[in-house]
Every structure is written in C-alpha cells, then in structure tokens.
C-alpha beads as a LAMMPS data file, in Angstrom:
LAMMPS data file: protein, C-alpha beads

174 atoms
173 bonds

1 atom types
1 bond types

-500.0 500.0 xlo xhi
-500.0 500.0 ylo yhi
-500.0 500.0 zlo zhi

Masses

1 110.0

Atoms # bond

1 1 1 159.568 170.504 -311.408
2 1 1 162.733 172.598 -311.424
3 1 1 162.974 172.261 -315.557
4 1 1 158.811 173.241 -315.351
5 1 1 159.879 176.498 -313.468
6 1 1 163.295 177.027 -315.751
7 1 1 161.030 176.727 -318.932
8 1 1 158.328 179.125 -317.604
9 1 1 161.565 182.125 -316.644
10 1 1 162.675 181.382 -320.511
11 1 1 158.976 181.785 -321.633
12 1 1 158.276 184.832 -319.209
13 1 1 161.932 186.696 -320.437
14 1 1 161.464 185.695 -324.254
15 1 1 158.129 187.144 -323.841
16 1 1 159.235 190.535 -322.870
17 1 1 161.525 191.422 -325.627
18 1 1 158.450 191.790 -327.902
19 1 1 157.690 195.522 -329.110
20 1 1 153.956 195.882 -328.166
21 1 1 151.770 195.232 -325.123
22 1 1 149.192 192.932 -327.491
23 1 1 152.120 190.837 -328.602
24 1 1 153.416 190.442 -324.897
25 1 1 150.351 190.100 -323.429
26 1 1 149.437 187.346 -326.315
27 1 1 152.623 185.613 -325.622
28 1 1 152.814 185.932 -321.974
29 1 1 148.772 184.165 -322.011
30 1 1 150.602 181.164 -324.003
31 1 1 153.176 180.846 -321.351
32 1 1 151.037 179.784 -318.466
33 1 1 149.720 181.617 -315.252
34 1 1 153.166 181.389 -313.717
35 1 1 154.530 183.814 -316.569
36 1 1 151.379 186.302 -316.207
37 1 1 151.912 186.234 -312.072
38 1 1 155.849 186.528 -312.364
39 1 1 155.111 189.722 -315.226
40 1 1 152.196 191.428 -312.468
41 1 1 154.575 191.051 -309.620
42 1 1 157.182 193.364 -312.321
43 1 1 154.362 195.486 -313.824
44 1 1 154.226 196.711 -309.755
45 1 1 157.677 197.229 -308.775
46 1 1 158.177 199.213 -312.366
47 1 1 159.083 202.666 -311.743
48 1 1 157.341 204.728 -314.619
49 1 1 158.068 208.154 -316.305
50 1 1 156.076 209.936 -313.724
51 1 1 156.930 208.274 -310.706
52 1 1 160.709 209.205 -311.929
53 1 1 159.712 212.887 -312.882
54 1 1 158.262 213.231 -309.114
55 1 1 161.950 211.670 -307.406
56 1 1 163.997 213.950 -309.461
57 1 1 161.683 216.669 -308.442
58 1 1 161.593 215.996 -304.547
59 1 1 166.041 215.072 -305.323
60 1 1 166.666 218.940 -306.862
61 1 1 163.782 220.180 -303.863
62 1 1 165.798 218.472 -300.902
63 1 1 169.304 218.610 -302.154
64 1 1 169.000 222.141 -303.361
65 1 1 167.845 223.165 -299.919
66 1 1 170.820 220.852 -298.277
67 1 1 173.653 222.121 -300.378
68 1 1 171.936 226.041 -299.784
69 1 1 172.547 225.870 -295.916
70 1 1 176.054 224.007 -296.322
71 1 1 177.801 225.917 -299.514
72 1 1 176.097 228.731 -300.688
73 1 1 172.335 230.408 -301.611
74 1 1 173.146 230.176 -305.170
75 1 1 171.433 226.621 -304.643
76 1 1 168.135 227.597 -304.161
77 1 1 168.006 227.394 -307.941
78 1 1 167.365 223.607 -307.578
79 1 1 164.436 223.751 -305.582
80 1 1 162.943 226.434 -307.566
81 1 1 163.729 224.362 -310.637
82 1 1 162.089 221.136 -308.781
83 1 1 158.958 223.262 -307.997
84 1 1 158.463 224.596 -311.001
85 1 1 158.732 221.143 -312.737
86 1 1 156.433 220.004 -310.505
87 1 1 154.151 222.537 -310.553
88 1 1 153.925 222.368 -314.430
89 1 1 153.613 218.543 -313.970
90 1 1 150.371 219.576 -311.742
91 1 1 148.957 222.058 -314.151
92 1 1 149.702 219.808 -317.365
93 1 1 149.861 216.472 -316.230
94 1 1 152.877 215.874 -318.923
95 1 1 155.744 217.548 -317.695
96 1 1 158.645 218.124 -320.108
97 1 1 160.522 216.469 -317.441
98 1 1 158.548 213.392 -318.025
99 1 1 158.872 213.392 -321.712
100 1 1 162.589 213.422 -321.024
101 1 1 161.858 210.077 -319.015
102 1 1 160.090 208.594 -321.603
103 1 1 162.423 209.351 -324.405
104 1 1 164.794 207.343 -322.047
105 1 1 162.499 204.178 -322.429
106 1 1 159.914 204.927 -318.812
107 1 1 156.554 203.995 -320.042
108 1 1 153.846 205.891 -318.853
109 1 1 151.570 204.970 -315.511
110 1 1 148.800 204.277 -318.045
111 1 1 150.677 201.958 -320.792
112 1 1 151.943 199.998 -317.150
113 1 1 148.034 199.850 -315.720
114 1 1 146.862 198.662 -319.383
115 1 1 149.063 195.923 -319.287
116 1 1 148.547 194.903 -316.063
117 1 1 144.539 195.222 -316.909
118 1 1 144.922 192.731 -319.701
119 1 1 146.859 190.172 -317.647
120 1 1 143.977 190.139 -315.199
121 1 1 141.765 189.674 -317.783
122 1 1 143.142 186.866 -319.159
123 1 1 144.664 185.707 -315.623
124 1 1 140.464 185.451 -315.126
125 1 1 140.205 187.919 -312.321
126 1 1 136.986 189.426 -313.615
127 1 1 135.536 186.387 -314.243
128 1 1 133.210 186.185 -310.967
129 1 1 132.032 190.124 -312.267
130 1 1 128.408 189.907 -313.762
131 1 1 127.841 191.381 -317.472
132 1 1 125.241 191.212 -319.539
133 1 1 126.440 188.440 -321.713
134 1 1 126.635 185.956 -318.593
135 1 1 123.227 185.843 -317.827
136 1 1 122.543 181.752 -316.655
137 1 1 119.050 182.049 -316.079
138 1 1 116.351 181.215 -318.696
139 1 1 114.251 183.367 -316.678
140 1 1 116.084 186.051 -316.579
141 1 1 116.444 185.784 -320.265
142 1 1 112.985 185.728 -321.138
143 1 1 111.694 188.201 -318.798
144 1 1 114.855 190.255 -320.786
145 1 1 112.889 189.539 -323.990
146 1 1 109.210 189.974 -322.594
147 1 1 110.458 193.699 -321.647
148 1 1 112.082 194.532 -325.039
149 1 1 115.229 193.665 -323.756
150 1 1 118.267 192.024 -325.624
151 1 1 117.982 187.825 -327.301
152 1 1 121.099 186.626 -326.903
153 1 1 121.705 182.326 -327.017
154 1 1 122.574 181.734 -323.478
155 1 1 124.784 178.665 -324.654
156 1 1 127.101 181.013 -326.530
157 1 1 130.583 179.906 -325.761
158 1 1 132.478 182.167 -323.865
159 1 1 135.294 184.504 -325.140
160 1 1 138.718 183.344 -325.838
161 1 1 141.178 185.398 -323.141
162 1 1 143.399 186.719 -325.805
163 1 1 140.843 188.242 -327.753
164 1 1 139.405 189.646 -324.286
165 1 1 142.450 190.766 -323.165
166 1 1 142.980 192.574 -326.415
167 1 1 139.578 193.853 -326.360
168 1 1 140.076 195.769 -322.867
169 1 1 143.725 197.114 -324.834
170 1 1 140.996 198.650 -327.245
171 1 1 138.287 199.710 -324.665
172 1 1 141.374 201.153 -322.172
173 1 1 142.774 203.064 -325.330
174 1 1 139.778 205.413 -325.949

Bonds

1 1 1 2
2 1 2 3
3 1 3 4
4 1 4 5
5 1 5 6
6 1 6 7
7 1 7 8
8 1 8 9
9 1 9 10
10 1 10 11
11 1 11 12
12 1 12 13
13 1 13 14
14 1 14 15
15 1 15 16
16 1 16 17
17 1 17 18
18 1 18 19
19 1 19 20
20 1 20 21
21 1 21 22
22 1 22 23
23 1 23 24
24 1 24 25
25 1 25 26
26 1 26 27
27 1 27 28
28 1 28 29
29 1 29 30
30 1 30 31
31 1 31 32
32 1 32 33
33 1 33 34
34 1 34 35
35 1 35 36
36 1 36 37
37 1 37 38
38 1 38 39
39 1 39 40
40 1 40 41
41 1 41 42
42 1 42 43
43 1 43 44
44 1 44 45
45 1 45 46
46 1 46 47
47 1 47 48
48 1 48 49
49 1 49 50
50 1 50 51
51 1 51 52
52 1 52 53
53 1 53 54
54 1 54 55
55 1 55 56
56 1 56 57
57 1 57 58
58 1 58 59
59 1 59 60
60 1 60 61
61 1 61 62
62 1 62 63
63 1 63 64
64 1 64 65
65 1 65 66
66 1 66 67
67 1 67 68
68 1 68 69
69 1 69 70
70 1 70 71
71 1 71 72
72 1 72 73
73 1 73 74
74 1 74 75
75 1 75 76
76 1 76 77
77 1 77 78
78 1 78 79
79 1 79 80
80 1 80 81
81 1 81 82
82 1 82 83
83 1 83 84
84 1 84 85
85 1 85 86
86 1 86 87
87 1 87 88
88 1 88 89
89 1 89 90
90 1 90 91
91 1 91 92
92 1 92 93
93 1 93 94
94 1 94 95
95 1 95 96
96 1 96 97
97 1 97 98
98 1 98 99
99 1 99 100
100 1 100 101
101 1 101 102
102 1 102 103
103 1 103 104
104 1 104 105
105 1 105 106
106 1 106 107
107 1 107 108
108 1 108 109
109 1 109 110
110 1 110 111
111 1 111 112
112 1 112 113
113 1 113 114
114 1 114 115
115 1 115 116
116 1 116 117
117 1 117 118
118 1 118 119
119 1 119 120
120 1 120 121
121 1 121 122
122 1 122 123
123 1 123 124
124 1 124 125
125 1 125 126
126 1 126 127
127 1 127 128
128 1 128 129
129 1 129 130
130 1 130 131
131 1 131 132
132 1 132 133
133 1 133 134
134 1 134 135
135 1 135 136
136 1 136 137
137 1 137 138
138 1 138 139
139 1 139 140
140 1 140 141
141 1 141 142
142 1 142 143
143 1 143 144
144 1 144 145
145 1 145 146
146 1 146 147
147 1 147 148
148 1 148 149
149 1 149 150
150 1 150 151
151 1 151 152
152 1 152 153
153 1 153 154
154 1 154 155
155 1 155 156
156 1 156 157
157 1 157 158
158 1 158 159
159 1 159 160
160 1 160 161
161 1 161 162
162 1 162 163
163 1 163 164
164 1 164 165
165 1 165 166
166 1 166 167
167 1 167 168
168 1 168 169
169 1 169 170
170 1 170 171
171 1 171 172
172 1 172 173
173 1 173 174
C-alpha cells in the first residue's frame, strides 16, 4: 500500500513537468484517480496571475496608507498606484500588472479552471449529466425519429475520457 501511494506521488510529479495542459491532463488520466484528486486539490490552492495582481494591489493600497500616517504623505503614491492598477484591471480585465505576473510563470484563472474542467471530465463527474448522446430508451429514440429528430445507434460505445477531456480543452478554448 505505501509503495501504491509512493508510485502514484512519482506519477502525479512526473506528470506535471509536461509543457501543455493536454499532455498533463493525458498523463495525469494514465496515472489513476489518486493523481487527478491529488492535481484538483493543487489546481485550488494555486494562486494565479490575477489573484496575485489583486494582493499586490490591496499590499501598495494598505501599506501606502500605513507608511503615509507613520513617515511621510509622499506615500500616498502607493495607494494611488494600487488604485489605478486596479482600476485598469476593472476596466480591461488584463492589467499590465498581470501580464507582469504571467511573464513570471502565474497562469491565468482560465488556463487553471480549464484544467481543472478536464480532470472532472475524465475524473467522471459529469457523467450522471444527461446529453443527447445518452439517451437509454428505445422509446425515446424512436419518438426522436418519428418527430424528425436525430438516429443515432443507442449501443454506440461511449467516449474514451482522454479524448473527452481533450474535447472540453477545445470547446473551453473558443
């Protein structure tokens, strides 16, 4: 048991060093569910480019004001400079700020949620969700086709959870 959960860290950290989220997600999914829930419970605690844009922001705001009433009001220039990064931020929703963050290796709120989306995919947490390609029911089907609807082969196998996970990659792109 204690070599099972050794293996899965190795599996779960080798896994991370790859360059894009299909490869980790694709190599993550090979590792086991222990790998994908170990990777969620990161993909939460990770602090991204504008969650770090909004701390330095409220850092200048409060410290500015702090080291105004204990040195001197030449520090109000750090809470002007925190509100006006944060009102750009608000008016732009990319703050240069931010890009500065990024350039430093903080991925975006949005390349975090996709990757977190694909895990669940694959992890199966959609799975009890009805689409249109899980209909069970004969009935259903052919009342489908008597009304012009769609013919589909209701024994279709289902779709392998890599290529789903890297079809909601695709479908969160756009």
């Amino acid at each position: 048991m204690t070599n099972d959960i050794a293996t899965t860290r190795a599996d779960h950290k080798a896994c991370l060093r790859h360059a894009t989220i299909e490869q980790r997600v694709a190599c993550l999914a090979d590792a086991g569910p222990e790998a994908i829930e170990a990777r969620l419970r990161e993909l939460d605690r990770e602090w991204t480019a504008g969650r770090v844009t909004k701390a330095v922001c409220g850092l200048l705001i409060v410290a500015g004001l702090a080291l105004t009433a204990a040195v001197h009001p030449w520090w109000l220039v750090l809470p002007a400079a925190g509100g006006l990064f944060l009102l750009q931020y608000l008016f732009t929703r990319q703050s240069w700020l931010g890009r500065v963050f990024q350039e430093a290796g903080y991925r975006s709120g949005f390349e975090v949620d996709q990757e977190k989306m694909a895990l669940k995919v694959i992890r199966g947490d959609f799975r009890h969700l009805p689409t249109l390609l899980d209909i069970e029911s004969k009935e259903d089907i052919s009342r489908l086709e008597g009304e012009g609807g769609i013919v589909m082969d209701p024994d279709e196998a289902k779709v392998d959870p890599v290529q789903a996970a890297k079809v909601a990659l695709e479908a969160a792109k756009s």
